[in-house]
C-alpha positions in Angstrom: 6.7 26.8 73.4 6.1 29.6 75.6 7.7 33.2 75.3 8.1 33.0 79.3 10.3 29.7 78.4 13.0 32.1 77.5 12.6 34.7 80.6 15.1 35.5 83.3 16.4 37.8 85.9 18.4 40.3 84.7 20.0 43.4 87.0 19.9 46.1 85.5 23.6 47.2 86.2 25.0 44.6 84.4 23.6 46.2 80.8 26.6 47.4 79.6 25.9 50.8 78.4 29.8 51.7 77.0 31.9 49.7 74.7 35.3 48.5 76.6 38.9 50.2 75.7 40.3 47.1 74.3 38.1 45.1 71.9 39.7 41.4 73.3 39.5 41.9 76.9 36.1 40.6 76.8 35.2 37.8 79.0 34.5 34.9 76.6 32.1 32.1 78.5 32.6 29.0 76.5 29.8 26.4 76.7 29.8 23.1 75.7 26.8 22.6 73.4 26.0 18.7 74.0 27.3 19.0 77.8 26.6 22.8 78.9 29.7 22.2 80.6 31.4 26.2 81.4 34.6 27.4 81.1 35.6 31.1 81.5 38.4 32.8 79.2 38.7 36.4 77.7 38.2 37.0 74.1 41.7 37.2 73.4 42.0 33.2 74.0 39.9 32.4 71.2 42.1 31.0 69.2 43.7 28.6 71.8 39.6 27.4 71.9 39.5 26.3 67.9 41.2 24.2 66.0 43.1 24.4 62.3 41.3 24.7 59.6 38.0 25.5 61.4 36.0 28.2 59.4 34.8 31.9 61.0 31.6 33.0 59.6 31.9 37.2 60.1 29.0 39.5 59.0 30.9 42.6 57.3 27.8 44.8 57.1 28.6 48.5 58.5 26.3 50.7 60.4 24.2 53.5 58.7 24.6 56.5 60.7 20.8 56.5 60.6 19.1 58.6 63.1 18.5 62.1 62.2 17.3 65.0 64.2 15.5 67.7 61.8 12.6 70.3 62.2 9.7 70.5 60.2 8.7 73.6 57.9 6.6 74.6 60.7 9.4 74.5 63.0 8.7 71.2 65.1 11.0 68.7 66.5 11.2 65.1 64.5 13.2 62.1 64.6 13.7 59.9 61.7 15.5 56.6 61.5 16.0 54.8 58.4 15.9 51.4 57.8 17.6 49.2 56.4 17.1 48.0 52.6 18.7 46.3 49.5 22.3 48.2 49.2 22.9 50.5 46.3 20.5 52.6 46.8 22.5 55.6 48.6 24.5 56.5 45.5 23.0 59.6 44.0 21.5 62.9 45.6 18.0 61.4 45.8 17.2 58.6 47.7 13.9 57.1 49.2 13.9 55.2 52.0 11.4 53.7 54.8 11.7 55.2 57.7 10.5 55.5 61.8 9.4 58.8 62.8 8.5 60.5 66.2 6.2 62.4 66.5 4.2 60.4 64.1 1.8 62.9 64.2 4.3 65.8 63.2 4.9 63.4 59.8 2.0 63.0 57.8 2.0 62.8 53.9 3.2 65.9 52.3 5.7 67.0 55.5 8.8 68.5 54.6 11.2 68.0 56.9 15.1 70.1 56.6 18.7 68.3 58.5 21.5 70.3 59.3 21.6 73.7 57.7 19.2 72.8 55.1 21.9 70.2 53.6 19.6 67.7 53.8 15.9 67.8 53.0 13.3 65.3 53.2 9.8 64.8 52.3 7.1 62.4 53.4 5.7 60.4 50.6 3.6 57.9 52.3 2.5 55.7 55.1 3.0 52.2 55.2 0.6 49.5 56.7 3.0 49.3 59.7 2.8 53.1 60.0 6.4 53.4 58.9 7.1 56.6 56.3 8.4 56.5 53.0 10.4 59.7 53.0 12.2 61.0 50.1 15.4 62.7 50.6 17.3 64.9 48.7 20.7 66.6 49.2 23.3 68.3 47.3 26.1 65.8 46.9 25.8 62.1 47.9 23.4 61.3 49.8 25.4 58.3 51.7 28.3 61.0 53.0 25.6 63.9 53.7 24.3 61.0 56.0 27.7 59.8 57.3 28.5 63.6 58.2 24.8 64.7 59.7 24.2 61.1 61.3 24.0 59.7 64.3 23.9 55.9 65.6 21.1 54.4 66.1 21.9 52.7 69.2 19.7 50.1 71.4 17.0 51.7 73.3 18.6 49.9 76.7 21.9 51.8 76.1 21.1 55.8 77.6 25.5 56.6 77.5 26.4 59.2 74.4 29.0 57.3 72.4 32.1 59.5 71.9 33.2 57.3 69.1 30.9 56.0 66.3 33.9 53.5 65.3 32.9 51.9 68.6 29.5 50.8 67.4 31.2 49.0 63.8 33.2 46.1 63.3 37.0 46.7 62.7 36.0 44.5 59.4 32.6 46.2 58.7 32.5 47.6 55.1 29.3 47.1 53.3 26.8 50.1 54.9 23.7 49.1 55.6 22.6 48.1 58.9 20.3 50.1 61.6 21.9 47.8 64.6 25.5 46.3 64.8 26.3 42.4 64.7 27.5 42.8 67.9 29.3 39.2 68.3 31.8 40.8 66.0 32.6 43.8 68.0 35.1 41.5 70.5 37.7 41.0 67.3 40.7 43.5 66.1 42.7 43.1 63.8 44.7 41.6 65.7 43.3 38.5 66.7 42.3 38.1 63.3 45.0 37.9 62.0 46.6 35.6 65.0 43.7 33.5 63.8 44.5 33.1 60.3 47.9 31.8 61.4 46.6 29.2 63.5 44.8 27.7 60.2 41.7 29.0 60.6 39.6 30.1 57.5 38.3 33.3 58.0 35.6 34.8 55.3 32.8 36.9 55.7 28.7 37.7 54.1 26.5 40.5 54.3 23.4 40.8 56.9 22.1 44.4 57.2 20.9 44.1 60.5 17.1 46.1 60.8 15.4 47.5 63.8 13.3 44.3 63.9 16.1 42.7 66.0 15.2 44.7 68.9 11.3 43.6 68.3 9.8 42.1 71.0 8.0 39.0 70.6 4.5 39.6 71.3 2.8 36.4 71.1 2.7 33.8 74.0 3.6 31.3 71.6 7.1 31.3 70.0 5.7 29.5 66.8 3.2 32.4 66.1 5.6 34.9 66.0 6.2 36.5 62.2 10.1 37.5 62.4 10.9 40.1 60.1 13.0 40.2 56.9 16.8 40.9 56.4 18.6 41.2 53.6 21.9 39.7 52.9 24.7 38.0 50.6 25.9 35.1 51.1 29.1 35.4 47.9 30.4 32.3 45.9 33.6 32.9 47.4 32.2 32.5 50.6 30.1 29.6 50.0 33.4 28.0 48.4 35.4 27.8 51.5 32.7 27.2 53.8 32.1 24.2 51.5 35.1 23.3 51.4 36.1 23.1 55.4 32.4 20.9 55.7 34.0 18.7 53.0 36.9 18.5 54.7 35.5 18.0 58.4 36.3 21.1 59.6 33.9 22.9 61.5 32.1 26.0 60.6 31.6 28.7 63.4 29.1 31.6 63.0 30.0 35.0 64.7 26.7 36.0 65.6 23.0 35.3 65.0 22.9 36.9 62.0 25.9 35.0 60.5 24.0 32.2 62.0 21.2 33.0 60.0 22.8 33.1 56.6 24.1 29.7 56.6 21.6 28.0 57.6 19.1 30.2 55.2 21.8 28.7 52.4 22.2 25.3 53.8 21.1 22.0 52.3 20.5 19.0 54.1 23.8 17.8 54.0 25.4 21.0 55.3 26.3 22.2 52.1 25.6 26.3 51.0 24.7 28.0 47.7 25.4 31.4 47.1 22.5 33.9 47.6 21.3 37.4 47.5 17.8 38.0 48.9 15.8 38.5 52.0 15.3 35.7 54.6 12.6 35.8 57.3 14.2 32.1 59.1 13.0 32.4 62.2 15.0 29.5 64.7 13.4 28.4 67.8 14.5 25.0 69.7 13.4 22.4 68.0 14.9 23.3 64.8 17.5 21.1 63.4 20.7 22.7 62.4 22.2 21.9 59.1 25.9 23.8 58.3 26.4 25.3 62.1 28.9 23.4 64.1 29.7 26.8 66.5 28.3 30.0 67.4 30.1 33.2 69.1 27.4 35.4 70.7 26.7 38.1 72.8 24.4 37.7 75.6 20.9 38.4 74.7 17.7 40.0 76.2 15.2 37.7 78.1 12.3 36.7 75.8 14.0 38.0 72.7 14.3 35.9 69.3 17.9 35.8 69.7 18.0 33.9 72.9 15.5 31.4 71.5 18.2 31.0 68.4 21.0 30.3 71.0 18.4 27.5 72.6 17.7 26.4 69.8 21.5 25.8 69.3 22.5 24.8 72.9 19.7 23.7 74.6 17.2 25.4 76.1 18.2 24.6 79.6 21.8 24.9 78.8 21.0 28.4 77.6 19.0 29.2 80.7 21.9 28.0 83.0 24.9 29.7 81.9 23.0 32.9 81.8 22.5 32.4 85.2 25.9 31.7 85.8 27.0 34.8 83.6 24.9 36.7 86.0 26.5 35.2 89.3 29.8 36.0 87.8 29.1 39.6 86.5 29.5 39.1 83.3 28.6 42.3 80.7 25.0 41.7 78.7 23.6 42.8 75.3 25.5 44.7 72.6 28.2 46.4 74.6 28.5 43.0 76.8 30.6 39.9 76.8 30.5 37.1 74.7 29.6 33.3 74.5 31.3 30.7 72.3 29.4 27.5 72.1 31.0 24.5 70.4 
């Protein structure tokens, strides 16, 4: 297929650059996935649109605060933001970490580079083959709160608004740190609904998917198959992979909050549907044509044109589908990409 299969119009006013008050006053497009038949409801009515003992796939990873300003010992301007990696590796007062840099050129091997008033130092070890840096830093403390406290968030190059609260850009359920980029399908839920959820019957339990820069990639290839997708790590638990089991078994149906929950099950998933526990790195990389195996529903957030994640949600609902209630979203002034509205597809 062609990367221009997945293009469309999009105005630029509708990118939402701010986060909405209330979480749940989101407009929710639902879409049926064998019809593309559209019905429009706020985020709030989600659990009028599923049924008891239906099973909620959330992604609990949290946010790094990973975009740090510093100066170098010559006194020049840098930005660094770390990536994501295995977790676990933030506990101590040395830590070293792949990074993006800019100016590349102000960050050879050998630069020293000081945060804050010199709490946080780093130093540039090496170059990868993607021209990323391995840095080295070092702090007096831990290094995970030196980089909660000196941190910013590394927010989506489309969104230019300051964002007054960092809380804003996490999940009200996020808890394992980790990710350069937010699951976004999961910033629609409080508290709240979840737990109006859980009373309806619905089984909610959650994995890990530190979300990495590579998400905002764009593909570069003219054909979808020859694009390489990058690797995530994440943990799917055996308490998870229990219930979710469990509700297949059952003939429930399992709903993943976002492409990256999306992306965990069916990394784990057998051909009958079935998942095993796992804690690794997946590269899965779904494109129409690709036959879902555990998936029965997907929540998302409206994606960028010619992106991977729109070409998951084809994948999922139809390529034509897909194409058409983007246009409607459009017509009805719907909110896109991370800060944006949502889409539930069952």
């Amino acid at each position: 297929m062609q990367k221009s299969d997945f293009n469309f119009e999009l105005p630029s006013e509708l990118i939402a650059q701010y986060p909405l008050k209330s979480r749940e006053q989101s407009r929710l497009l639902c879409m049926g996935r064998k019809t593309g038949a559209l019905t429009h409801h706020r985020f709030y009515e989600l659990p009028e649109l599923m049924r008891e003992g239906d099973c909620l796939l959330l992604n609990d990873s949290r946010v790094m605060p990973a975009r740090l300003f510093g100066k170098t010992e010559k006194g020049d301007n840098v930005e660094v933001v770390i990536l994501p990696s295995k977790p676990d590796t933030m506990s101590g007062d040395k830590d070293l970490r792949e990074c993006l840099t800019r100016p590349g050129r102000k960050t050879r091997v050998g630069a020293k580079i000081v945060f804050g008033n010199d709490e946080l130092t780093a130093t540039v070890n090496s170059i990868t083959g993607s021209g990323n840096r391995l840095i080295e830093f070092e702090c007096d403390g831990i290094f995970s709160k030196v980089l909660d406290r000196l941190g910013k968030m590394p927010l989506p190059p489309y969104i230019t608004a300051e964002l007054e609260d960092k809380e804003r850009y996490q999940t009200v359920y996020s808890n394992e740190v980790g990710s350069a980029a937010a699951p976004t399908a999961g910033l629609h839920f409080t508290r709240e609904l979840l737990d109006e959820l859980s009373l309806k019957g619905i089984n909610i339990c959650y994995a890990t998917l530190h979300v990495g820069l590579g998400t905002f990639r764009p593909v570069k290839t003219d054909r979808i198959e020859e694009h390489q997708m990058h690797a995530e790590y994440f943990i799917l638990p055996e308490t998870t992979a229990e219930v979710v089991n469990r509700v297949k078994k059952s003939g429930g149906r399992i709903i993943a909050v976002g492409t990256t929950s999306c992306r965990m099950l069916e990394a784990c998933a057998d051909d009958s549907g079935f998942v095993s526990p796992f804690s690794g790195f997946t590269d899965i990389f779904i494109y129409p044509g690709y036959s879902f195996k555990c998936v029965d529903g997907l929540i998302t957030n409206f994606h960028l044109p010619e992106s991977t994640l729109i070409m998951l949600v084809s994948a999922f609902a139809g390529r034509d589908n897909t194409i058409r209630a983007y246009n409607e979203a459009i017509q009805e002034r719907y909110r896109f990409f991370s800060f944006g509205d949502a889409m539930f597809i069952i």
